[in-house]
N, C-alpha and C positions, 0 to 999 in steps of 0.2 A: 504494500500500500504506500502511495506517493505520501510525503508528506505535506501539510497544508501551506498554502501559497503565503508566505510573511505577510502580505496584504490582508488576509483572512486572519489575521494572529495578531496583529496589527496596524493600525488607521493608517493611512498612507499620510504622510503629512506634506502638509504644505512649502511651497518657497518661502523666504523671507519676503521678498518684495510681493507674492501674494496676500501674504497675513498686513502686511503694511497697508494694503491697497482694501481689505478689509476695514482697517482700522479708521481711511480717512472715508470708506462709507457710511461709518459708522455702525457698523454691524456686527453687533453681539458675539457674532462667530468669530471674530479676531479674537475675543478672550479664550476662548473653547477653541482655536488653531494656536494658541499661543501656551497654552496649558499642555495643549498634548507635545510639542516640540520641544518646548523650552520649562517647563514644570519642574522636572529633577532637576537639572541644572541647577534652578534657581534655590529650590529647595535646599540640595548641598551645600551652595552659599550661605542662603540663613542660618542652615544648622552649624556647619561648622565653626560662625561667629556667634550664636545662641544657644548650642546646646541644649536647646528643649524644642519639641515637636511641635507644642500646641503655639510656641512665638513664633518659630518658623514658619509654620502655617500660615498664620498670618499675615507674617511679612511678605510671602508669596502672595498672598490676594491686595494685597495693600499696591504690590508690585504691578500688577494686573489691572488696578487704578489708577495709578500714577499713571501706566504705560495709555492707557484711553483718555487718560486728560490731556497727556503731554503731545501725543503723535498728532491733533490735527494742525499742528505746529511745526512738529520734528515730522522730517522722512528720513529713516535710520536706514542705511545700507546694509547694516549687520543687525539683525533684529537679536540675533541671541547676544552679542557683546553690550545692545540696549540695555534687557532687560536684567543682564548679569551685573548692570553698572547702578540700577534702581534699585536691584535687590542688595546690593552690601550695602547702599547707604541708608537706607531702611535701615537694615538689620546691624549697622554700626549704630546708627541714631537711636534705636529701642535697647541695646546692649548699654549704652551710655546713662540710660533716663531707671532700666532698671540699677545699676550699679550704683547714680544718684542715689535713688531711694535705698540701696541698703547702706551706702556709706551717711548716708543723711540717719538713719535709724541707729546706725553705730555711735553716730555722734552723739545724741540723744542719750542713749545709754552711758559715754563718759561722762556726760556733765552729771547723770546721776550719780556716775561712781564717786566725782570729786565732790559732788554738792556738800557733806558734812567739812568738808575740809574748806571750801570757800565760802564768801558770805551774800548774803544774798544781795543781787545785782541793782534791785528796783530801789535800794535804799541808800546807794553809795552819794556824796557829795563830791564834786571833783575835788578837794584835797583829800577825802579818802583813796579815791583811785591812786592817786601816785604816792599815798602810803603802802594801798594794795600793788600796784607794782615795785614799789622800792623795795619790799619784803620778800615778792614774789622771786626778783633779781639776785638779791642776798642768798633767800634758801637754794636757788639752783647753785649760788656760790660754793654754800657751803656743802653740797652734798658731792662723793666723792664721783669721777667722773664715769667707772661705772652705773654707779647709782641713778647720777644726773643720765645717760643715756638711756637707762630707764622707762623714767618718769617723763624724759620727750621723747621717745620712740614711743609711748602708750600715749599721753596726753596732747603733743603736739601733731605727731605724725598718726594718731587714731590707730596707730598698730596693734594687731591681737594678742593677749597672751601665749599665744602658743608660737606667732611669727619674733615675739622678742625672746620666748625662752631658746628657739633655736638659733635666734644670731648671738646668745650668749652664752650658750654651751649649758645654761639652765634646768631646773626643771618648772613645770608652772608652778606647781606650790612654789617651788622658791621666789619668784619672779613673784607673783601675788603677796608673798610675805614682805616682799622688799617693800612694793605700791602701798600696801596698807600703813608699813611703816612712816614712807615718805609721805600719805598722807594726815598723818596725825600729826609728825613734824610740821607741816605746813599749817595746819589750824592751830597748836601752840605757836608757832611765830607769828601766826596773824594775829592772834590775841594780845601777845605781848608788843602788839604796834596798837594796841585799843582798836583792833577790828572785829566786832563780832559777827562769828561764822553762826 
């Protein structure tokens, strides 16, 4: 038994400059010839800047809109190198906005970690402020330069504990006992500047 014709197995797909000539009639089937050609492609893009299916997905349809707003404008000669150029920026641009939001949530979480150690913000005078800085200046002084890289690798640069206990050869308990430390040091020296935390 012959086997079946690749055409039967699969939709015969279009030219570029067809699916284009689609697009500036406006006709729906540009997206459904643009899907069955260039789909995976685009898909592998996403994914491989996203790492998750269901944003990939997405960004592939999102790509499929951008491509029907932008063509009666553009006539692309390379319709796959088009839609490969809409789908990473997409999927850089949604990789960006989700990383925002966790490093924006991370941040959140330090200020809780330091809150007992610093004083509350809505009540400071500007000459408390640059007693709070001049204090603030002093304790990074006095803490030793291990130390001090620390408490700014965790509170300046938002790094994790587990990414500072390995550039310190650490363990996290250790690294957390040092934070803790460094921050009660810190709310006795603010005190002793008459700042209350």
């Amino acid at each position: 038994m012959a086997p079946p014709k690749k055409q039967a197995a699969e939709k015969e797909k279009l030219e570029d400059g067809d699916i284009v000539e689609l697009f500036w009639r406006r006709s729906e089937q540009a997206i459904a010839e643009t899907e069955t050609k260039y789909g995976k492609l685009c898909f592998g893009i996403a994914f491989r800047i996203l790492q998750n299916n269901e944003d990939s997905e997405e960004c592939v349809n999102d790509t499929y809109l951008r491509t029907w707003n932008s063509i009666p404008a553009d006539r692309p000669d390379r319709l796959g190198a088009y839609v490969s150029k809409i789908t990473r920026r997409l999927a850089i641009d949604k990789y960006r906005e989700s990383t925002a939001k966790k490093r924006a949530a991370e941040t959140v979480m330090l200020f809780d970690e330091l809150s007992g150690a610093l004083p509350d913000r809505t009540n400071g005078e500007a000459a408390d402020k640059i007693v709070i800085r001049d204090t603030l200046n002093d304790f990074l002084c006095s803490l030793t330069p291990e130390n001090r890289l620390i408490f700014m690798r965790r509170y300046w640069y938002c790094d994790s504990v587990r990414a500072i206990s390995a550039l310190m050869k650490m363990t996290e308990a250790g690294v957390n006992g040092r934070l803790d430390r460094m921050r009660r040091k810190l709310k006795d020296a603010l005190g002793k500047a008459g700042i209350d935390t």
